[in-house]
N, C-alpha and C positions, 0 to 999 in steps of 0.2 A: 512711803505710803501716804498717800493722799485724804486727807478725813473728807466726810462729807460738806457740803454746803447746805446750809441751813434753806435755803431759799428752793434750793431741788430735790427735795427730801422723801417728795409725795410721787406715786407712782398714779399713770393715767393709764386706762388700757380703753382702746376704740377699736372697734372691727369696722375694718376696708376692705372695698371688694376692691379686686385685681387691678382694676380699671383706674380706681382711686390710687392706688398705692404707685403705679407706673405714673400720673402724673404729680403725686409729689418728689417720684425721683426722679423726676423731668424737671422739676425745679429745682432741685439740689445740683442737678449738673448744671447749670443756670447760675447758680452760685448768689442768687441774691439776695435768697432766704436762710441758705444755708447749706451745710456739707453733705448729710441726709434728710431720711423723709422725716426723721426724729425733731432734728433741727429744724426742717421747712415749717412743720405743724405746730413746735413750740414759737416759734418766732410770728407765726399770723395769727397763734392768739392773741399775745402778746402785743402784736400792733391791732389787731378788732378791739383787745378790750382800751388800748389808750385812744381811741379813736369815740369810744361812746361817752 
């Protein structure tokens, strides 16, 4: 059993339309963001916010 990680604790909920969702699993197969649309979207925040 695996405990949580203190650092992903927090749940984000965003509504996408269809359109949206098909391109961030266009980048998940892409592999550069990540494995899914979960990971693609955590990981571009993640670089926008070290970016500002």
């Amino acid at each position: 059993m695996q405990l949580p990680k203190p650092e992903k604790d927090e749940t984000f909920i965003m509504r996408l339309s269809k359109k949206q969702k098909e391109k961030l699993l266009e980048l998940a197969k892409k592999g550069k963001y990540g494995n899914n649309a979960s990971e693609v979207l955590r990981n571009l925040l993640e670089s926008a916010y070290r970016k500002s």
